[in-house]
N, C-alpha and C positions, 0 to 999 in steps of 0.2 A: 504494500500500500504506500502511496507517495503522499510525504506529510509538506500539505498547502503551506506558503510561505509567501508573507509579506516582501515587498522589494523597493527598498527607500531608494535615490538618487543620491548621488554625491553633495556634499553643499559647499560652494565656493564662497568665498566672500572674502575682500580685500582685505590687506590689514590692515588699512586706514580706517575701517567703519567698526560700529561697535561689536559686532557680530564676529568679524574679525578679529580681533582685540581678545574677545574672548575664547575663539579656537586656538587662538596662540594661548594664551595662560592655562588653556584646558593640556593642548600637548606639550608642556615647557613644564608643566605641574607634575611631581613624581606620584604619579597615581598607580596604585597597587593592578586598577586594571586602564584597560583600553581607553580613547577618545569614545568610540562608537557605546560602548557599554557604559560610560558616567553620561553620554546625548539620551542611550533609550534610561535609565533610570531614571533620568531628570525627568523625561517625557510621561515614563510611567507613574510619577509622585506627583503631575499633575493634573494627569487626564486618564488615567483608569479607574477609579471612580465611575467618572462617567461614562466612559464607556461600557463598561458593566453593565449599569443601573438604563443605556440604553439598549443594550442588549438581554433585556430582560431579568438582571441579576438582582435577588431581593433577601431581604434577611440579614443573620450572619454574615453571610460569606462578602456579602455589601457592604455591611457592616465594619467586622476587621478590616477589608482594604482599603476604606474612606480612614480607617481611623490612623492605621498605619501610614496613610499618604500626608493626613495631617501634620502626623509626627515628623513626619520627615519636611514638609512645607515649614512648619516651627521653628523647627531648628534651624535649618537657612536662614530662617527673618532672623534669630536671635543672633545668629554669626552677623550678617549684615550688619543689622542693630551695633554690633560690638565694634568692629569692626570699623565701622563708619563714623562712632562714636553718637549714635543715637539710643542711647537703653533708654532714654525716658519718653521714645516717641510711640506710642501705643498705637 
């Protein structure tokens, strides 16, 4: 049986724009894994949720992945936050 598979494009994008700016800090970053696998996790912590919940997913299983995705949404804002020296911007 052949297991169906999504197929993203390539993404260019200068290094003069912000998009670029940030494929560079993402491959220049000593990340334990790949560019491609921190692009789909990013994507996964903020759009599978919904995709689930448009794909019919209800309960539980809705449930832990919204709550997990938050967690991981959170924590980003609170790096940011640090980071940029905003902890007191709510």
């Amino acid at each position: 049986m052949a297991i169906e598979s999504e197929i993203i494009p390539k993404i260019k994008r200068s290094v003069n724009t912000a998009d670029g700016r940030v494929f560079k800090y993402l491959r220049s970053y000593s990340f334990s894994t790949g560019i491609v696998e921190i692009v789909v996790r990013t994507l996964r912590s903020f759009w599978l949720p919904l995709a689930l919940e448009a794909n019919g997913v209800k309960g539980n299983e809705l449930r832990d992945v919204a709550i997990a995705s938050i967690g991981q949404l959170e924590a980003q804002i609170n790096l940011i936050k640090r980071l940029c020296d905003l902890e007191g911007l709510s």
